[in-house]
N, C-alpha and C positions, 0 to 999 in steps of 0.2 A: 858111406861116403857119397856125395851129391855134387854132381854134376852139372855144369848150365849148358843148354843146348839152343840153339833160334830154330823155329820151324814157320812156313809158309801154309798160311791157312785162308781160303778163302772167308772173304769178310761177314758174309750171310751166315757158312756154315758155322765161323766164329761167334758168332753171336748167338745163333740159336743154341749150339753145343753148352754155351755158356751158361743158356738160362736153366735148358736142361739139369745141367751139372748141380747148380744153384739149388734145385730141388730135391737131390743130394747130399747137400751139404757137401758140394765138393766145390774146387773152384776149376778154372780150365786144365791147369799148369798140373792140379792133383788128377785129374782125369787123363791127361795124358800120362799121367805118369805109371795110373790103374793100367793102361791100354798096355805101355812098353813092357811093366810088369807080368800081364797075361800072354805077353808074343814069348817072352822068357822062359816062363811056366813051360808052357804048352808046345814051343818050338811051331807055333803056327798062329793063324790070324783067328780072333777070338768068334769070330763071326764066321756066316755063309756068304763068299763073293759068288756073283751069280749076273749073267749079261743077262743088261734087261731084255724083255721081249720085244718084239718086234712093234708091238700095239705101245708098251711103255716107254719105249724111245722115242715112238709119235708125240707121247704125253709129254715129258719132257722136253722137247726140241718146240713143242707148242707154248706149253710153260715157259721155257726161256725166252721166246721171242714175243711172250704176254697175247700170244695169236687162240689162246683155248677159249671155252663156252663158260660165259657166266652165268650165275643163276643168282635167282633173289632173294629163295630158299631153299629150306632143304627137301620140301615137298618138289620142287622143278627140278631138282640135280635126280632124285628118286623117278622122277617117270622119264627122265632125258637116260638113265640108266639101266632101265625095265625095256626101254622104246629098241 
């Protein structure tokens, strides 16, 4: 038996999850449904939840406010990483 359920999903994550999925051959709705399936299974989250680091929350909080280092390629992103 199948159940309909609404769920709130940010619009970014939505889309990417989406194309993801797509490469799958799943669509969102079956992906979520793989996900509720394994919390089931497992009695737990399918994944490792883990607080970013201190350095990754920079990245991120940089990333969101479009404030990070761009590069031209991937030779620049390579020595700005080595530096």
């Amino acid at each position: 038996m199948r159940t309909s359920t609404s769920v709130r999903i940010d619009e970014e994550a939505k889309l990417i999850a989406s194309e993801v999925l797509k490469q799958y051959g799943m669509s969102l709705s079956e992906g979520i449904n793989l996900f509720c399936k394994q919390v089931a299974m497992t009695h737990s989250i399918p994944f490792e939840l883990k607080v970013p680091s201190e350095r990754m929350q920079k990245a991120l909080e940089e990333l969101e406010k479009r404030e990070g280092k761009r590069f031209k390629s991937i030779k620049e992103l390579r020595e700005d990483l080595l530096s």
